[in-house]
C-alpha positions in Angstrom: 6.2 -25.0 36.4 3.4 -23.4 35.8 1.7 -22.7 31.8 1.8 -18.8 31.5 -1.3 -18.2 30.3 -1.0 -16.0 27.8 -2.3 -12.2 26.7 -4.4 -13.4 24.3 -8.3 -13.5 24.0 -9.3 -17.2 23.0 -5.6 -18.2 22.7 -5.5 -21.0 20.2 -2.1 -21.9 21.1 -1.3 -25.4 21.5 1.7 -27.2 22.2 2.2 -31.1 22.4 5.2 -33.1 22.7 4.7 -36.1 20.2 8.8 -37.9 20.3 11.3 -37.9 22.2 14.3 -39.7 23.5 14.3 -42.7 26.6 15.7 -40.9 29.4 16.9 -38.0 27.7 18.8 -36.6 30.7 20.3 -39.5 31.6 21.8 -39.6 28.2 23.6 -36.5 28.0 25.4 -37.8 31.3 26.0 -40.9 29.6 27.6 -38.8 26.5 29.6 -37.1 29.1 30.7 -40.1 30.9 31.8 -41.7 27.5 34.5 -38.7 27.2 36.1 -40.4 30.0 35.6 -44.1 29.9 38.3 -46.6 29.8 35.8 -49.2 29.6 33.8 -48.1 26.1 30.5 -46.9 25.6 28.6 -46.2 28.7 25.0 -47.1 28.0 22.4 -44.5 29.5 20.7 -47.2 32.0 24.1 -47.1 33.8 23.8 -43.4 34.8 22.4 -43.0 38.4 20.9 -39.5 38.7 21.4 -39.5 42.5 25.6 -40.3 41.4 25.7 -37.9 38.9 23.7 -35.4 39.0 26.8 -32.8 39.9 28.5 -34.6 36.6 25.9 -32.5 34.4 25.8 -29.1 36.6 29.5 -29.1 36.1 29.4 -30.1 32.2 26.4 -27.4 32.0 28.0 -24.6 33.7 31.6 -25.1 32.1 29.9 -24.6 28.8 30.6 -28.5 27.3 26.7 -28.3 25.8 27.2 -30.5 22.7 26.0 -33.6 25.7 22.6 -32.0 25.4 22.2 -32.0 21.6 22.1 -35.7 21.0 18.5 -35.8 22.3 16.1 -34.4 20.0 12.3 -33.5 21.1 10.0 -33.1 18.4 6.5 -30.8 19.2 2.9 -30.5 17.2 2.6 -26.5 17.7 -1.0 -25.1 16.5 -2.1 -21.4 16.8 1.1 -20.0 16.6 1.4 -16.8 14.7 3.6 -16.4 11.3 4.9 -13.3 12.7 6.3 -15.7 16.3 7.7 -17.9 13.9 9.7 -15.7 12.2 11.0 -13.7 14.5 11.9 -16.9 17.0 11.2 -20.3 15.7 12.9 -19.6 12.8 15.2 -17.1 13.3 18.2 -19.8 14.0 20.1 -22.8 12.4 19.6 -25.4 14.8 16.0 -26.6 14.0 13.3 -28.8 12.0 9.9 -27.5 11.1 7.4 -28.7 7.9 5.1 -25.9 8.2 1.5 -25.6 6.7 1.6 -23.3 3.7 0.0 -19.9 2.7 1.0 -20.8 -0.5 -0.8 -23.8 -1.2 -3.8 -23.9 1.8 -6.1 -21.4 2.0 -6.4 -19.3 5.0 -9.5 -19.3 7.1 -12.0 -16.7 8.9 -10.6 -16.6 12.5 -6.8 -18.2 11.7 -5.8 -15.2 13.5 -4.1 -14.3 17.1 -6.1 -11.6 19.0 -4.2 -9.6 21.5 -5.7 -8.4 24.6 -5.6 -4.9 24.4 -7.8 -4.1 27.7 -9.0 -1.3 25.6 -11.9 -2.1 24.2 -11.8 0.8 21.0 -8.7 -0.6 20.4 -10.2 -4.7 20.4 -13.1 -3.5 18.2 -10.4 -1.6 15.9 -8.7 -5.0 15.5 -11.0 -7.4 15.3 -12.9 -5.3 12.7 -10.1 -5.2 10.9 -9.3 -8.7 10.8 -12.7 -9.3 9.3 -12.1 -6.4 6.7 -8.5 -8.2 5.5 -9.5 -11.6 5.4 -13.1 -10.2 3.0 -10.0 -8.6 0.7 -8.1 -11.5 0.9 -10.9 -13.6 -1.2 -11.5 -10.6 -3.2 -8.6 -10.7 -3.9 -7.8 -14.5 -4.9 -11.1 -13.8 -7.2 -9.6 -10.4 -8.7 -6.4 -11.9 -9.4 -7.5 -15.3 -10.6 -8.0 -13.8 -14.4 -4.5 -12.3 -14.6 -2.7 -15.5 -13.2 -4.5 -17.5 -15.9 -3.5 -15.3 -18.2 0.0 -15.9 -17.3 0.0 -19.5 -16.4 -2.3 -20.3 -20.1 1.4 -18.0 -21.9 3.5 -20.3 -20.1 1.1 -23.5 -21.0 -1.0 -22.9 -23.9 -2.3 -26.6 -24.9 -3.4 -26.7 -21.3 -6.2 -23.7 -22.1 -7.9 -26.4 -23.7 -8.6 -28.6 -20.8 -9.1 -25.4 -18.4 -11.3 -27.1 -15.9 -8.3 -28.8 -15.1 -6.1 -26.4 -14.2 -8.7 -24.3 -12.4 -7.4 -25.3 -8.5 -3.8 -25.2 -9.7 -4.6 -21.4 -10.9 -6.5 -20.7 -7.4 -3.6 -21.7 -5.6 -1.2 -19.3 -7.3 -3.6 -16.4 -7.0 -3.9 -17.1 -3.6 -0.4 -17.1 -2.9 -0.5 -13.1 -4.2 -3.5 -12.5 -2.2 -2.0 -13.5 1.2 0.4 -10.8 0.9 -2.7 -8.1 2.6 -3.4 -11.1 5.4 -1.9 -9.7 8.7 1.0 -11.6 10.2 -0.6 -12.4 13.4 -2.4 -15.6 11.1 -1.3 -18.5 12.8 0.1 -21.7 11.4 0.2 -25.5 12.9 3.7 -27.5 12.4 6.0 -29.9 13.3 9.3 -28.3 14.9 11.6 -30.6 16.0 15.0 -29.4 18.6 17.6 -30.6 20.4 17.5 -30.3 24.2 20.1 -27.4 24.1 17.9 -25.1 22.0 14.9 -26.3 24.2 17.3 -24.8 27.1 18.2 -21.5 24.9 14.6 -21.5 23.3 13.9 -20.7 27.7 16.5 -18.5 28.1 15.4 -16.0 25.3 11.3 -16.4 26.2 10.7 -12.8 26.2 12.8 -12.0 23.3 12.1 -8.8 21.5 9.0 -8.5 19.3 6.8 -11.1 20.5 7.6 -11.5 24.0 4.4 -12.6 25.2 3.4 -15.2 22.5 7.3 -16.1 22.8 6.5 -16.8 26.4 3.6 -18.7 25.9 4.7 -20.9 23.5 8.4 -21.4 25.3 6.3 -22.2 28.5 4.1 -25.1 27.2 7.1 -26.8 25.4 9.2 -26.9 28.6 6.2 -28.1 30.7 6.1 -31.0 28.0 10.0 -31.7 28.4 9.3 -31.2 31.9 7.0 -34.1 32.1 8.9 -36.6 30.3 11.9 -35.5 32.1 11.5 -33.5 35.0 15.7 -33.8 35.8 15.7 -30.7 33.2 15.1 -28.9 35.8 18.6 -29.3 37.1 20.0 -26.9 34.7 16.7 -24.7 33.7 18.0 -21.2 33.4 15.1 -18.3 34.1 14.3 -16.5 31.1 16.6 -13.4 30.7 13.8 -10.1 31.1 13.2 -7.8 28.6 15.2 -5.4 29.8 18.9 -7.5 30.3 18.4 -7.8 26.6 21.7 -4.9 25.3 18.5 -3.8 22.1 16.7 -3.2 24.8 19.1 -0.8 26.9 19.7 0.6 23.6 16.7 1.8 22.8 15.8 3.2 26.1 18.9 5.5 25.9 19.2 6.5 22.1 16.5 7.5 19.3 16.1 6.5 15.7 15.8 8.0 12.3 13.3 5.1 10.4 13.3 7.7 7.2 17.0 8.1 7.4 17.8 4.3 7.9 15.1 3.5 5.0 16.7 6.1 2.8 20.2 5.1 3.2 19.5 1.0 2.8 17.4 1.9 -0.7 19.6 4.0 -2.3 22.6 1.0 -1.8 19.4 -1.3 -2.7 19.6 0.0 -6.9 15.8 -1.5 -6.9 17.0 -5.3 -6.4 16.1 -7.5 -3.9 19.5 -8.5 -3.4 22.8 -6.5 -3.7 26.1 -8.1 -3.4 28.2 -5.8 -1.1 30.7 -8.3 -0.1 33.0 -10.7 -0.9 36.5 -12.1 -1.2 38.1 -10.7 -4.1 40.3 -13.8 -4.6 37.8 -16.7 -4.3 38.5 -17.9 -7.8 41.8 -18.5 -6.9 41.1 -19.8 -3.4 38.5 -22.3 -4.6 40.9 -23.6 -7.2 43.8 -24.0 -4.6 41.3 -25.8 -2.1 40.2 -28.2 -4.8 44.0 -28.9 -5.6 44.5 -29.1 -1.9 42.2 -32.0 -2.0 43.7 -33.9 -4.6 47.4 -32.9 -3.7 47.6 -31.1 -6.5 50.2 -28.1 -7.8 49.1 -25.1 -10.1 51.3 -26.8 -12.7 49.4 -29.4 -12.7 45.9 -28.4 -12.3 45.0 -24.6 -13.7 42.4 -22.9 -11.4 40.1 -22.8 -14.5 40.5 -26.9 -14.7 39.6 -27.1 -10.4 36.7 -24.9 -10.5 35.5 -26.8 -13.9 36.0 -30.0 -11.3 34.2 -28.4 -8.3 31.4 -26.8 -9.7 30.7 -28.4 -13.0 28.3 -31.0 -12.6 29.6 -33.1 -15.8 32.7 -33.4 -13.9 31.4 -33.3 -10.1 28.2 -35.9 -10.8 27.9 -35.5 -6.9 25.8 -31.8 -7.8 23.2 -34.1 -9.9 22.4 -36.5 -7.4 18.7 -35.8 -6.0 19.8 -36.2 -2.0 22.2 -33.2 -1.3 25.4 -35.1 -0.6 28.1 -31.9 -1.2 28.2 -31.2 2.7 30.0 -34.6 2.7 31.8 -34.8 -0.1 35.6 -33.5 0.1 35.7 -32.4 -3.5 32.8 -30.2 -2.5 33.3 -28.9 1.1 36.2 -27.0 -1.1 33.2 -24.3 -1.7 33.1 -23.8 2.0 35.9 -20.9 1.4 34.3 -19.1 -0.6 31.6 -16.2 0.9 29.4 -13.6 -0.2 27.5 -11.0 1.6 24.3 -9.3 0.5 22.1 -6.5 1.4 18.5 -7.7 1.0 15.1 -6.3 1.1 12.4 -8.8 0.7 8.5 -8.9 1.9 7.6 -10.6 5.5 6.2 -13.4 3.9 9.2 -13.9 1.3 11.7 -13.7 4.1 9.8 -16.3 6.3 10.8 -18.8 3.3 14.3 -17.2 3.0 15.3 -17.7 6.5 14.2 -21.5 5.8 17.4 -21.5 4.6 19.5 -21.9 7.4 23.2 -22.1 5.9 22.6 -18.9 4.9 22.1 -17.1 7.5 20.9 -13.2 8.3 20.7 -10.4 10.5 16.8 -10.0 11.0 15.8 -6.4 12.2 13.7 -6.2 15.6 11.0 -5.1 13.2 9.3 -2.0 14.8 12.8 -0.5 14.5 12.2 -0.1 10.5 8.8 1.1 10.9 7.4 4.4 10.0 3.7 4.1 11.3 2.7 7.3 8.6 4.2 5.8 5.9 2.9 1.9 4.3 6.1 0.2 3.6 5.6 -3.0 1.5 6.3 -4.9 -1.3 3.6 -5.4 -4.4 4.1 -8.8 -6.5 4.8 -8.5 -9.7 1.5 -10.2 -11.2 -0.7 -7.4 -9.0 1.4 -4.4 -10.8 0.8 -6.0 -14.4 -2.7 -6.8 -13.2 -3.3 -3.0 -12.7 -7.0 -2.2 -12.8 -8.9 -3.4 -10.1 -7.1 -6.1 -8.5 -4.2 -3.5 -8.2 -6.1 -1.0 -6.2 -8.2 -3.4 -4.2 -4.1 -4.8 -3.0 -2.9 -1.1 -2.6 -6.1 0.1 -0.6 -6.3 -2.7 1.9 -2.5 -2.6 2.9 -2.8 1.0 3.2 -6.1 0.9 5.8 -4.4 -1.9 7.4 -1.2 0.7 7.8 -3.8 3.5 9.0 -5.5 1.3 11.5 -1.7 -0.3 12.7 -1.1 3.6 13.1 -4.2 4.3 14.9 -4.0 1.0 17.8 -0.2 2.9 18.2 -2.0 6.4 18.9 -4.4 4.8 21.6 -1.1 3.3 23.9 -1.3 0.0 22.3 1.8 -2.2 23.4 3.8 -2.0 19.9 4.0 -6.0 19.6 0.4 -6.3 19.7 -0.4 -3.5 17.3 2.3 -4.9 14.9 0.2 -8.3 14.9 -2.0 -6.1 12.4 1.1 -5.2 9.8 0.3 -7.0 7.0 2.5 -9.9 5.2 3.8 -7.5 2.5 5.7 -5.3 5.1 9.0 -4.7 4.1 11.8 -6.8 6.1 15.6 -5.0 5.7 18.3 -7.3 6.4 22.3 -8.4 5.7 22.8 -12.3 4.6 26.2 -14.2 4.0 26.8 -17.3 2.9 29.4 -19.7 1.8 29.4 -21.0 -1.8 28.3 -24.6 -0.4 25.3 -23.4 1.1 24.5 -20.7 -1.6 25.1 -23.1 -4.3 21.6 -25.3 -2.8 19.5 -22.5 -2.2 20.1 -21.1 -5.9 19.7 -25.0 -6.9 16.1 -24.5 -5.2 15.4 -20.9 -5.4 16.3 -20.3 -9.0 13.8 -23.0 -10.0 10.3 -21.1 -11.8 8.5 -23.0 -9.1 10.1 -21.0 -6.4 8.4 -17.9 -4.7 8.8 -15.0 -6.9 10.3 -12.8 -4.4 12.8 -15.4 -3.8 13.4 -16.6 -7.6 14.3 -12.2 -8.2 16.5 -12.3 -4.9 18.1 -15.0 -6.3 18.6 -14.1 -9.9 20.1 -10.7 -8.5 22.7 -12.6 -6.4 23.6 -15.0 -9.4 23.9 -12.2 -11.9 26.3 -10.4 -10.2 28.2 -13.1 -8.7 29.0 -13.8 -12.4 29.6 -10.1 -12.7 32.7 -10.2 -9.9 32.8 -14.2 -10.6 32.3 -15.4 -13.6 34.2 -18.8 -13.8 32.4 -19.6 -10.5 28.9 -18.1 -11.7 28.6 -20.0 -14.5 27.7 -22.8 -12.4 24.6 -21.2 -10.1 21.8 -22.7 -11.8 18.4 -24.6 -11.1 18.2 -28.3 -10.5 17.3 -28.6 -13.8 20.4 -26.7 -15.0 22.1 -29.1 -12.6 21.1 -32.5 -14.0 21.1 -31.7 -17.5 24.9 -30.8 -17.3 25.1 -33.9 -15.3 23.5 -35.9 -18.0 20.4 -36.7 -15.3 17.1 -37.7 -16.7 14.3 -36.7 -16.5 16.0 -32.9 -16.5 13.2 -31.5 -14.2 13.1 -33.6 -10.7 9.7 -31.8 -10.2 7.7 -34.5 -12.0 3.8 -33.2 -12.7 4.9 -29.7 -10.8 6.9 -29.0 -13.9 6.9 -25.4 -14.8 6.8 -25.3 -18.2 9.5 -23.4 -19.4 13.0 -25.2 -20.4 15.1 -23.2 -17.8 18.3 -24.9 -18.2 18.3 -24.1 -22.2 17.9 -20.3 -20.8 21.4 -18.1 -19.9 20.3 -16.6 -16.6 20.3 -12.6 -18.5 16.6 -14.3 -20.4 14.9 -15.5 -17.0 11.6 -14.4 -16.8 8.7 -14.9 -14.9 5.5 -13.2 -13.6 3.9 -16.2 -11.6 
């Protein structure tokens, strides 16, 4: 195979495959051999290619995949953009990554992808404007510096004292506001580590929708890397489905949209939350209790469903939900939250919903994103800490989102391909989307999300889902609180597991209705 080289100018993308298994190949034959051994384990150095090579055709095309997943292939990726990794890396389940951080690491002049428009009013459009966002970024860290101290000195007053201290810690969350107007073509370096069947689907959906061509790139160089550690992949490579065999696709081509209508329809139902329950079962009280008893062979008579859900959820009584390594996916007491789901509507900033999708139990229906654009009208979200800033810092935020909305407009006007000009769309741009989750999974990411620590768009997202899960639930709400919420009712100490990245503020002596936060 060949490396696609890619329709970017200076492409920074690069792709290396750092681990992997022994004769990865060979193993999922061996796997598959196992099935139907008499004679025990057959070790991978027993597998002859030449012998049974039809073996993993037939496994492959009959659909029995789970051979394939026991080798894992873990890749260095640099120069990818955020906006790739959202709408592909991360966009499933079945993956590791440890990403650098806007939050915490300052972005650099030139961290950027740079299509190749082949237009060159379009290229100086861009590139100009890549110059002009990353000058308001660090405007911006400067302009909002003041008004995060503020905050951060209300929350920890003896520390005002020592300021000098606190001065990098302060930078960092003012920085993590400012990168809201950086576009989301910034790239990132990480580790992201798959299985060889996602490798195989990964190829598959190359040219998926939004970033086809980066998707292709990047898809390209890992094969080539599996490729030449193990070149019998190529046994049961599968040629990347085109553009058009995707069903959005052949959509599109044949009907028209309404963005207004659509955007109209979602906020109304929205109330001004970031998350609105709209779904649920209306007897998962009940259920959870009669799971629990289920467990322990128990009748109503003898257990009440307030007693099982005390039992399940309360972590005096289940010490499991204080432990610091997540142990409930194994636990039978607490796979009894596994019946219990809720769905909610969500409507959260690009950036925010590149951490939310991190969470991968609970997962979403991501838009194809140029289907919620309006190209005359800036869609984004404004943090919290830039509306109370007001003054300058506030208009500097509002201005530069809105030129970069003009200018997205404008490469769109000069017959710009639309997943190059949405490179430009900035991090605030509003993402739409539907999430579900069982109580299980929901449970951890409230454990990590409702912590003051967590990002703020998350942390609101998060408070809205618990509030009114105790609205429809409130036996099972109760119990959706922080880790330090957690390990004080399990009697844990020290109540905050966060060490010197404590927040300051005795959450788990708060009821969720007095949460509040600006940073």
């Amino acid at each position: 195979m060949t490396t696609h080289k890619p329709a970017f100018i200076d492409s920074p993308l690069r792709v290396r495959l750092v681990n992997a298994f022994d004769s990865p190949f060979k193993n999922a034959i061996a796997t598959a051999r196992t099935c139907y051994s008499s004679k025990g384990i057959i070790e991978t150095e027993k597998v002859s290619l030449e012998k049974h090579a039809p073996l993993a055709q037939s496994i492959y095309e009959a659909g029995h995949h789970t051979t394939l997943q026991h080798a894992h292939f873990q890749f260095a990726l640099e120069g990818v953009s955020r906006h790739c990794i959202w709408s592909f890396l991360h966009s499933h389940p079945f993956y590791n990554s440890e990403q650098v951080s806007q939050r915490y690491v300052e972005v650099k002049r030139g961290s950027w992808l740079v299509p190749n428009f082949h237009n060159d009013q379009a290229q100086a459009l861009y590139e100009s404007e890549m110059e002009r966002i990353t000058e308001d970024y660090k405007a911006l860290i400067d302009l909002l510096t003041p008004p995060v101290a503020d905050a951060y000195y209300e929350r920890f007053p003896h520390r005002r004292k020592h300021s000098a201290d606190y001065e990098k810690e302060i930078k960092k969350k003012a920085q993590e506001v400012a990168r809201y107007v950086l576009p989301v073509s910034t790239t990132a370096y990480l580790y992201h580590t798959v299985s060889g069947i996602t490798l195989l689907r990964y190829w598959r959906l190359a040219k998926m929708i939004d970033t086809p061509s980066e998707t292709f790139a990047l898809v390209s160089a890992m094969v080539d890397e599996l490729l030449k550690v193990d070149p019998n992949y190529k046994l049961i490579l599968e040629e990347p489905l085109e553009v058009e065999q995707y069903p959005e696709w052949q959509f599109f081509e044949q009907n028209g949209h309404d963005v207004k209508a659509f955007r109209s329809e979602f906020d109304d139902e929205m109330q001004d939350r970031f998350a609105m329950l709209v779904d649920y079962k209306q007897y998962a009280e009940r259920t959870l209790a009669a799971s629990v008893r289920e467990v322990l062979g128990l009748s109503i008579n003898t257990m009440s469903d307030e007693a099982a859900i005390r039992l399940v959820l309360d972590p005096s009584q289940n010490t499991i939900l204080g432990e610091t390594m997540v142990l409930t996916s194994q636990s039978k007491l607490s796979r009894a939250m596994h019946n219990v789901h809720y769905t909610f509507r969500k409507k959260l900033s690009h950036a925010a919903d590149s951490q939310d999708q991190r969470h991968r139990m609970t997962p979403g229906s991501r838009p194809i994103l140029h289907r919620q654009l309006d190209p005359a009208t800036p869609d984004y979200i404004t943090p919290l800490v830039v509306i109370k800033a007001e003054g300058e810092a506030a208009d500097r935020y509002h201005a530069s989102i809105k030129r970069t909305w003009e200018s997205y407009a404008k490469l769109l006007e000069m017959g710009v391909k639309q997943e190059f000009a949405e490179y430009l769309l900035p991090n605030a741009t509003t993402i739409r989307f539907t999430e579900s989750a069982d109580l299980l999974s929901l449970h951890h990411k409230h454990a990590m999300r409702l912590c003051y620590n967590a990002q703020e768009e998350i942390w609101r997202a998060s408070v809205d889902e618990a509030e009114q899960i105790r609205q429809v639930h409130p036996m099972i709400g109760q119990y959706l609180l922080p880790p330090c919420g957690l390990r004080d009712l399990a009697h844990v100490r020290p109540i905050c597991p966060e060490g010197a990245r404590y927040c300051g503020v005795k959450v788990w002596k708060l009821d969720l209705k007095d949460y509040e936060r600006v940073i």
